[in-house]
C-alpha positions as CSV (number, residue, x, y, z in Angstrom):
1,X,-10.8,-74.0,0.7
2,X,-8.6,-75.8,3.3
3,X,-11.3,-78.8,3.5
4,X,-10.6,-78.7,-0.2
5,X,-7.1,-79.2,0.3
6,X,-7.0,-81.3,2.8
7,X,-9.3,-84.5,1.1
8,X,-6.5,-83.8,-2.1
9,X,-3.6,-84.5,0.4
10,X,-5.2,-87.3,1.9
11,X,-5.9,-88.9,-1.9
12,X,-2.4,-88.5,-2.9
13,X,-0.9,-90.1,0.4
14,X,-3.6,-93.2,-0.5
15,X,-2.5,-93.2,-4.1
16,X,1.5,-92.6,-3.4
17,X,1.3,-96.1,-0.8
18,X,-0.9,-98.1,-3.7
19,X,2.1,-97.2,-6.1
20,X,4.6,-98.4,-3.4
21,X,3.2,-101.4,-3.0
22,X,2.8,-102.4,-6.4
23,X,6.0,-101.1,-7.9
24,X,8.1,-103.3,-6.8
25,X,8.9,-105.0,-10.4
26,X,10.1,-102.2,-11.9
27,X,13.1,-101.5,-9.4
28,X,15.2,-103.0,-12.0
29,X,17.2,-101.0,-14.6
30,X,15.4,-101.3,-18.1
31,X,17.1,-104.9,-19.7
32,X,17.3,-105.6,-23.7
33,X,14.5,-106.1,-25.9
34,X,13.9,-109.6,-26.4
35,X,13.5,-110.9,-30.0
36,X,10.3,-111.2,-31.6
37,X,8.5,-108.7,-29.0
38,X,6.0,-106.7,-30.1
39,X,6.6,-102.7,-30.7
40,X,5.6,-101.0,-27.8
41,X,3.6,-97.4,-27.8
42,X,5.4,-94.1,-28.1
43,X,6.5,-92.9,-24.6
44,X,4.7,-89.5,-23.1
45,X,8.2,-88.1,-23.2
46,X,9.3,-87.6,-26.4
47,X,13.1,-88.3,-25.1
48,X,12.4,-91.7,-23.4
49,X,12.1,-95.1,-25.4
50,X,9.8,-98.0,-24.3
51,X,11.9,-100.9,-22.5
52,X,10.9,-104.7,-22.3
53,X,12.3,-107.4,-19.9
54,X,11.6,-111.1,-19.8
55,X,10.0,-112.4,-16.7
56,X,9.0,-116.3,-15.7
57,X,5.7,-116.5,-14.0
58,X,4.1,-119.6,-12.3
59,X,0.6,-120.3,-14.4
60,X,-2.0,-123.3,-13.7
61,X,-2.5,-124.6,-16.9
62,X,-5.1,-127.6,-17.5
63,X,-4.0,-130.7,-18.0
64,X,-5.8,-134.3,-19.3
65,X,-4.9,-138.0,-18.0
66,X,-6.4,-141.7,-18.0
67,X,-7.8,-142.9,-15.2
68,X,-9.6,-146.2,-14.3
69,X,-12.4,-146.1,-11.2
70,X,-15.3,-148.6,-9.8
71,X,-19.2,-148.2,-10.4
72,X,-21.9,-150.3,-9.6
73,X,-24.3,-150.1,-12.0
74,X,-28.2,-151.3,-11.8
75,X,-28.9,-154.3,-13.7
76,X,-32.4,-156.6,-14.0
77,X,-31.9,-159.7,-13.1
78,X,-34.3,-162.9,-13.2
79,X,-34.4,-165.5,-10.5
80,X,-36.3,-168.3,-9.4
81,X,-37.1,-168.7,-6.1
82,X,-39.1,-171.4,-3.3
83,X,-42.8,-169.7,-2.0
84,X,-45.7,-171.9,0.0
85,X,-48.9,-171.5,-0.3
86,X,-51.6,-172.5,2.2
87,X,-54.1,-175.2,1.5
88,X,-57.2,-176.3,3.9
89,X,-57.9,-179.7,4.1
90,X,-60.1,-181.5,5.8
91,X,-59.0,-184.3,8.6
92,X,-60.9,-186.4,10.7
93,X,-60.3,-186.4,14.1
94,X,-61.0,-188.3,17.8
95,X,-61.4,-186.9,21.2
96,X,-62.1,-188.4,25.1
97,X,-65.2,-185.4,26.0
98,X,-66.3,-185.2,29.7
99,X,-69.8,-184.2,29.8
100,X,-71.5,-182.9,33.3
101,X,-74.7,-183.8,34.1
102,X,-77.2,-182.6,36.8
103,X,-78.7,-185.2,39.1
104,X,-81.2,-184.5,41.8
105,X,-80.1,-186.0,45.0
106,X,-81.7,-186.6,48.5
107,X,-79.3,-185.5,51.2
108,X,-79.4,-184.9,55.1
109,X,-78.1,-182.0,56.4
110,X,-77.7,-180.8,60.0
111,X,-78.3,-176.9,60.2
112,X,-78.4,-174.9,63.6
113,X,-81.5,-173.6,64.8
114,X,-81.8,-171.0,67.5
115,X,-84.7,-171.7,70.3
116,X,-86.1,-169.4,73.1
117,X,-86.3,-171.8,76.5
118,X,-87.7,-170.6,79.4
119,X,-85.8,-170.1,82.5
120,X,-86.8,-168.7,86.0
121,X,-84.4,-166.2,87.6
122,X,-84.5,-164.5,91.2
123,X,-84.7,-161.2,90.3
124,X,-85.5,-157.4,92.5
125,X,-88.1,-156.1,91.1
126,X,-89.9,-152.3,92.0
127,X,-93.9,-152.6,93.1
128,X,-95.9,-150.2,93.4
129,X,-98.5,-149.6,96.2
130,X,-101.7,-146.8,96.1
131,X,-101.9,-145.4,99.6
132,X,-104.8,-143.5,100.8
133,X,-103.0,-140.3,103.1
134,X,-105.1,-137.3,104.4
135,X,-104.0,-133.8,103.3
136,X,-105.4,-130.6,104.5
137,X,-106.5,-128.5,101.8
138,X,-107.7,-124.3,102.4
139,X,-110.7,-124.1,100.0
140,X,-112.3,-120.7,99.1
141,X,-116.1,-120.3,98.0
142,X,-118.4,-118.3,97.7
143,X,-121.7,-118.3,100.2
144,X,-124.7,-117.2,99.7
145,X,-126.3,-115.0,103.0
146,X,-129.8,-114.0,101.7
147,X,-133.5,-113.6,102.6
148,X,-136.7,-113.9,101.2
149,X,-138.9,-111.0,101.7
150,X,-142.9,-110.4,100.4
151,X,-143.4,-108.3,97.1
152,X,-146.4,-107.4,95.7
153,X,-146.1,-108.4,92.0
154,X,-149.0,-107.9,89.4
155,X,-150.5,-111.1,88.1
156,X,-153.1,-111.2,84.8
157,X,-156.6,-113.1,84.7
158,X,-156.8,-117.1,84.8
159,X,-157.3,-119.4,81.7
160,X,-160.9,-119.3,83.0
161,X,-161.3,-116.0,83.3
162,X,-159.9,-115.4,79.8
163,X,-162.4,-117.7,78.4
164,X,-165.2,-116.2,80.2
165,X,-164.8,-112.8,78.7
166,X,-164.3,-113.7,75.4
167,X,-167.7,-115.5,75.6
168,X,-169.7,-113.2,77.6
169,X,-170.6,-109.4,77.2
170,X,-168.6,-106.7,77.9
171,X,-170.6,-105.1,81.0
172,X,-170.4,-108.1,82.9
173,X,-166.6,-108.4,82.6
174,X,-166.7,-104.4,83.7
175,X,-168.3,-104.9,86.2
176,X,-166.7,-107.4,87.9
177,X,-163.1,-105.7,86.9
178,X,-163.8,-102.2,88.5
179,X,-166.2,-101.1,90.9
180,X,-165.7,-97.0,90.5
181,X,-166.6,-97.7,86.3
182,X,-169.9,-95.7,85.7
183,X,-170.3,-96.9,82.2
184,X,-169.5,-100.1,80.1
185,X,-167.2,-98.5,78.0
186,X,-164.6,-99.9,79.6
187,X,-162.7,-102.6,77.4
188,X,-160.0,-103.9,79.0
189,X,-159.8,-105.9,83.0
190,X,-158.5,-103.7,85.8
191,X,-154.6,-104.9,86.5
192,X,-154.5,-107.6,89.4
193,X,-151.3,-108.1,92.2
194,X,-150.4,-110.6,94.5
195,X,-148.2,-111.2,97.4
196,X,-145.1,-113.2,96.7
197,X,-141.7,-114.7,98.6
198,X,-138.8,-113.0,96.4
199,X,-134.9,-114.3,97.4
200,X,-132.5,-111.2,98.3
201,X,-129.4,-112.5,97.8
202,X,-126.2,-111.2,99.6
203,X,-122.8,-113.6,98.8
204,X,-119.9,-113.7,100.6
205,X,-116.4,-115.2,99.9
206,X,-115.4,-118.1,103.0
207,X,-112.0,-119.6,103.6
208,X,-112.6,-123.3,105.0
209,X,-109.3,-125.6,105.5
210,X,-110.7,-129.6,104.7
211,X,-109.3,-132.5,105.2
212,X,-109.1,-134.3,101.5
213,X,-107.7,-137.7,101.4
214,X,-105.6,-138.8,98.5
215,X,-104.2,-141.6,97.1
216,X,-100.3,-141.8,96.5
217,X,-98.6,-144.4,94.9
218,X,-95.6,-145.9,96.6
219,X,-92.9,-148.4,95.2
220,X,-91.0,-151.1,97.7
221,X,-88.7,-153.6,96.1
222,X,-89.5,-156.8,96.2
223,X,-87.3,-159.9,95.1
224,X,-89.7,-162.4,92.2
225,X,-89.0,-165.2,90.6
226,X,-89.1,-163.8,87.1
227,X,-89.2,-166.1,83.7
228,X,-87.1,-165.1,81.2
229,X,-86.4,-166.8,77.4
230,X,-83.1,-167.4,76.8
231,X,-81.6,-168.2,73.5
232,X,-79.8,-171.4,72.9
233,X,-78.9,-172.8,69.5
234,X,-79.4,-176.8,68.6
235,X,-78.8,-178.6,65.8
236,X,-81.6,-181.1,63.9
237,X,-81.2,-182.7,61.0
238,X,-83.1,-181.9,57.8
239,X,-83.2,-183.3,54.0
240,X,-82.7,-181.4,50.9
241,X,-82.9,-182.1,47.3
242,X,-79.6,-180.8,45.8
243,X,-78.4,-180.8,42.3
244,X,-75.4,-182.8,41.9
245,X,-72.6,-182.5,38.8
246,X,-71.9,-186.2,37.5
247,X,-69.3,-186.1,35.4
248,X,-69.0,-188.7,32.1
249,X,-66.8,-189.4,30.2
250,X,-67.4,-189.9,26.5
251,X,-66.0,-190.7,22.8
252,X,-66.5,-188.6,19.7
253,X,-65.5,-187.9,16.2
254,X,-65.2,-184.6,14.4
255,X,-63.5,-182.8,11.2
256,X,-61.3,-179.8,11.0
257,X,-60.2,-178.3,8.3
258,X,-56.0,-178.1,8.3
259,X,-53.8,-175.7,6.9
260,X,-50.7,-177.1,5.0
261,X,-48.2,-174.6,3.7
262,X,-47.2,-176.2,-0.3
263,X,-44.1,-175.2,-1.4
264,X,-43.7,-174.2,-5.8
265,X,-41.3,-172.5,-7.5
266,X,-41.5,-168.8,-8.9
267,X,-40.0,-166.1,-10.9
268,X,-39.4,-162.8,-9.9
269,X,-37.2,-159.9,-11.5
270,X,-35.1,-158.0,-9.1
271,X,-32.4,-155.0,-9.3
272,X,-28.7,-155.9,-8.8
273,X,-25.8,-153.9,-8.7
274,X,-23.1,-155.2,-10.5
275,X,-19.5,-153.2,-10.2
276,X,-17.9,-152.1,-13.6
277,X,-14.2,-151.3,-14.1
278,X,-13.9,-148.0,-16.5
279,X,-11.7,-145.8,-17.9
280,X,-12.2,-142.1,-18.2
281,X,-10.3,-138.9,-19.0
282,X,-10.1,-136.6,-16.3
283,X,-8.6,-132.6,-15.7
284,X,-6.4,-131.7,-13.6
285,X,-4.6,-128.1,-13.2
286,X,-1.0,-128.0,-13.3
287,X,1.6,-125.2,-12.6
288,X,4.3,-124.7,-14.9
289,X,6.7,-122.1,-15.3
290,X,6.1,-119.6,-18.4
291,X,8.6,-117.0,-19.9
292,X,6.7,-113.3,-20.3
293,X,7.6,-109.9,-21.9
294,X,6.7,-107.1,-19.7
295,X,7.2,-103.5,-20.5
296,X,9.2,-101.5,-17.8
297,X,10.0,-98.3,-17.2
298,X,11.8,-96.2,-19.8
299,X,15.4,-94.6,-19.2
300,X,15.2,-90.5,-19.6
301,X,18.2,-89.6,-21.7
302,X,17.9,-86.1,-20.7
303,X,16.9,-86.0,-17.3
304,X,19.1,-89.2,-16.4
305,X,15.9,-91.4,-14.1
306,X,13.1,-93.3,-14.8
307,X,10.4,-90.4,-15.6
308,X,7.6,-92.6,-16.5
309,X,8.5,-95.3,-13.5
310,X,8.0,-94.8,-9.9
311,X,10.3,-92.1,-9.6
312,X,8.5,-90.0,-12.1
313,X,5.6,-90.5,-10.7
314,X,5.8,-89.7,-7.0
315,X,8.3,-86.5,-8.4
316,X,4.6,-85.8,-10.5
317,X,2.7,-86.4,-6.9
318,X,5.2,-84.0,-5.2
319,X,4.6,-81.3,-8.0
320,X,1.1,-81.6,-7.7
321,X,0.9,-81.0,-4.1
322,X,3.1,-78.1,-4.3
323,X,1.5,-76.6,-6.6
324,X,-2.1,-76.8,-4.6
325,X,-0.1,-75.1,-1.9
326,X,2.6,-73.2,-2.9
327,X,1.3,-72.0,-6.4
328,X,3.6,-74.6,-9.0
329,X,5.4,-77.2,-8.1
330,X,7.2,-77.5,-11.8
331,X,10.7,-76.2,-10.8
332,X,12.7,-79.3,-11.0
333,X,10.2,-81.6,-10.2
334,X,11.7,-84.6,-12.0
335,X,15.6,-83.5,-11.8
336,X,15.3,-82.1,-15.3
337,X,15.6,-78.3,-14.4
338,X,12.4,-77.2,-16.2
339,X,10.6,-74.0,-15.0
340,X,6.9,-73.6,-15.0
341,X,6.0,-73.1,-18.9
342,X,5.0,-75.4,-21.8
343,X,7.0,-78.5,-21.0
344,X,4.5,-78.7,-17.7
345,X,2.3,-80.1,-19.7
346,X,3.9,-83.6,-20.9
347,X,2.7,-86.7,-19.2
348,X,6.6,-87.3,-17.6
349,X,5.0,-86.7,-14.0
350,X,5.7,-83.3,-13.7
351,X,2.4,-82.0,-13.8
C-alpha cells in the first residue's frame, strides 16, 4: 500500500513540473473575444465561460522566386582533324662494306725451349764397403755317442733256394731244412738266422763356441765428381703457317623499304560541353509574423480564479493527493468552499 502511494506521488510531482513548464501562456487574465472567432466548447464548470486572446506567432511559410544559374550541357560536335598514315616504300641505297678475309701466311717465330746440359760437380758422396770380421758364435747340437753291437736276426731262403723247392719234391727240401723230421710231411723250410752289426744309438746335446766370419758392410765418404743435368732454356727460331685477317674494302648496292608518315584529313564526332544561361523557379522558406486565436483559461464567476487554468489544475493535483492520504482532499480545494459531495465530481480540478 505505501509502494502504491508512493509511485502516485512521484507521477503527480512529474506531471505538476510538465504543467509548469508549459503554462506559461496562460498567465495572463482572459482578454476579449476577437471578431469572427469561432464558438468555443462548453466549459466543465457550468459557471465559467470560454475566453479567446489573439496571439502573433513567427511561421516559415514557403515562398517562390526567379533565378538565373550556369550549366554545361553535353553537345555532339563534328570536327575535322590532321592524321598520318604510314606508307613503305622502297629506296635504293649505297654503302662502303669492309670484308675480312683469311690468308695463310708463312711466319718465323722464336719460342723458348728448355734443354738438360750436362755439368760435372764435386760432390761427397757415401760408399759402401763389405768387410769380412770374425765373430764367435756358441752353437748347440746334438751328438750322436753309439755302438754297433752283433744280433742274431732271422733271414728266409735265397732266390735260388726258392726256385729249387718249387721245382723239386718235397722230401728233398725236408730234408735238407730239418734234420730231427722223421717223415716228409713237413711242408714248410725250418726258419734261418744270421749274425748282424746293429747301431745303438745314444745322443747327447754339445755346446761348441766357433769362430764364424761375416761380412759387414761399411760406408766412408768419399768426395766424386758427379754429372748432373741442369736445365737451361734457349731460344730457336721456328716457322708457322698462321691465318691472317685482310681486310677489304668494298662497294655495294641494296633496297630498303622506308616508312613515310602521309598526312589526310578526317572527321570525327566528339562530346563538348557548352555552358547555358537559364532561368528557374526556386523555393525558399520565409518567416513571417501571423495573428492566432488561442483559447485561454476561463474566469470562475463564483469561485473568483482560473479553475480550468493552471491554478485549477494544481488545486485538482493537491486534492487528489490529499485524498490518497488523508481520505478527501475536496474541502476547499479550488477556494470555492465546497465539501466533499456531488459537486466533487465536475471536471473544475477539484477531483
Amino acid at each position: 500500500m505505501i509502494r502504491q502511494q508512493l509511485r502516485v506521488a512521484l507521477l503527480a510531482g512529474g506531471i505538476l513540473a510538465a504543467m509548469t513548464c508549459s503554462s506559461r501562456a496562460d498567465d495572463s487574465k482572459a482578454m476579449p473575444v476577437a471578431a469572427g472567432a469561432p464558438a468555443a466548447p462548453a466549459a466543465s464548470c457550468g459557471t465559467c465561460a470560454p475566453q479567446y486572446r489573439t496571439v502573433c506567432v513567427n511561421e516559415w511559410v514557403p515562398e517562390t522566386y526567379q533565378a538565373t544559374r550556369t550549366v554545361y550541357k553535353t553537345e555532339c560536335k563534328t570536327e575535322t582533324y590532321t592524321t598520318y598514315k604510314c606508307e613503305t616504300v622502297p629506296e635504293t641505297r649505297t654503302r662502303t662494306v669492309t670484308v675480312n678475309h683469311m690468308v695463310p701466311e708463312t711466319v718465323t717465330c722464336t719460342r723458348k725451349v728448355c734443354v738438360k746440359v750436362p755439368c760435372y760437380e764435386d760432390k761427397v758422396v757415401c760408399e759402401k764397403h763389405w768387410v769380412t770380421v770374425p765373430e764367435t758364435k756358441c752353437v748347440t747340437k746334438c751328438v750322436d755317442h753309439g755302438h754297433y753291437e752283433c744280433k742274431e736276426v732271422e733271414c728266409g731262403p735265397s732266390i735260388g733256394e726258392r726256385l729249387r723247392g718249387a721245382l723239386h719234391s718235397c722230401k728233398k727240401s725236408c730234408d735238407s731244412c730239418c734234420d730231427s723230421c722223421n717223415s716228409c710231411a713237413c711242408e714248410t723250410p725250418c726258419a734261418r738266422t744270421k749274425t748282424v752289426k746293429v747301431w745303438v744309438p745314444c745322443k747327447e746335446m754339445e755346446t761348441h763356441n766357433i769362430t764364424v766370419c761375416k761380412k759387414v758392410c761399411q760406408e766412408t765418404q768419399v768426395t766424386k765428381k758427379v754429372c748432373t743435368m741442369k736445365t737451361e732454356w734457349h731460344e730457336e727460331p721456328y716457322t708457322v703457317c698462321k691465318m691472317v685477317c685482310k681486310p677489304e674494302c668494298k662497294t655495294e648496292t641494296y633496297t630498303v623499304c622506308v616508312t613515310h608518315k602521309v598526312p589526310c584529313q578526317q572527321t570525327r564526332t566528339v562530346n563538348v560541353c557548352v555552358p547555358v544561361c537559364e532561368t528557374y523557379t526556386a523555393t525558399r522558406m520565409v518567416c513571417k509574423k501571423v495573428e492566432k486565436q488561442v483559447a485561454c483559461a476561463p474566469t470562475c464567476d463564483a469561485c473568483g480564479s482560473d479553475c480550468c487554468g493552471r491554478a485549477g489544475l494544481l488545486s485538482g493535483l493537491g486534492a487528489k493527493l490529499r485524498s490518497k492520504f488523508s481520505g478527501c482532499g475536496c474541502k476547499s480545494s479550488c477556494g470555492c468552499g465546497s465539501s466533499c459531495g456531488s459537486s466533487c465530481g465536475s471536471s473544475c480540478g477539484c477531483n
